[in-house]
C-alpha positions, 0 to 999 in steps of 0.5 A: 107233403102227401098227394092225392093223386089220378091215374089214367089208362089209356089200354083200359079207359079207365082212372084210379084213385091214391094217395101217396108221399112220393108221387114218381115212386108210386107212378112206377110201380103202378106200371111195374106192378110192384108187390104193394099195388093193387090187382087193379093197377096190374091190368095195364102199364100204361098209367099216367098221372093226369091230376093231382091235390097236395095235402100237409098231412096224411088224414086229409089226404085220405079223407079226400081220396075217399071223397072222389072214390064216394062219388063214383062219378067219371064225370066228376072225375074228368071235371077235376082233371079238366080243373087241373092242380089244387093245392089244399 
């Protein structure tokens, strides 16, 4: 299984968008700031996951990060949060 997933940061008010196979692995070393994560992340260790999608395969778990990050939209992002969990 892969997970598209959103982070939220409470100290910058602000949300971040993956994908990864191994969601509790990836929570901390976004808030550890492990080598691998990005500049991004590395501005605040208080990242919670707040949504996230399952997806089967690995390409439709980045096509659909891709489609989030396209909509440049906190709104959208917030509905989705809003929405809860989707099981693609």
């Amino acid at each position: 299984m892969f997970y598209v997933y959103i982070l939220y940061s409470p100290s910058l008010d602000k949300f971040y968008i993956g994908h990864t196979k191994n969601l509790e692995d990836t929570l901390k070393r976004h808030n550890t700031h492990r080598s691998g994560f990005r500049k991004f992340t590395k501005r605040a260790s208080d990242w919670k996951l707040v949504y996230f999608e399952i997806f089967k395969d690995k390409i439709k778990a980045i096509k659909r990060e891709k489609e989030i990050k396209r909509k440049k939209s906190r709104s959208y992002i917030e509905k989705l949060i809003s929405d809860k969990i989707m099981i693609k």
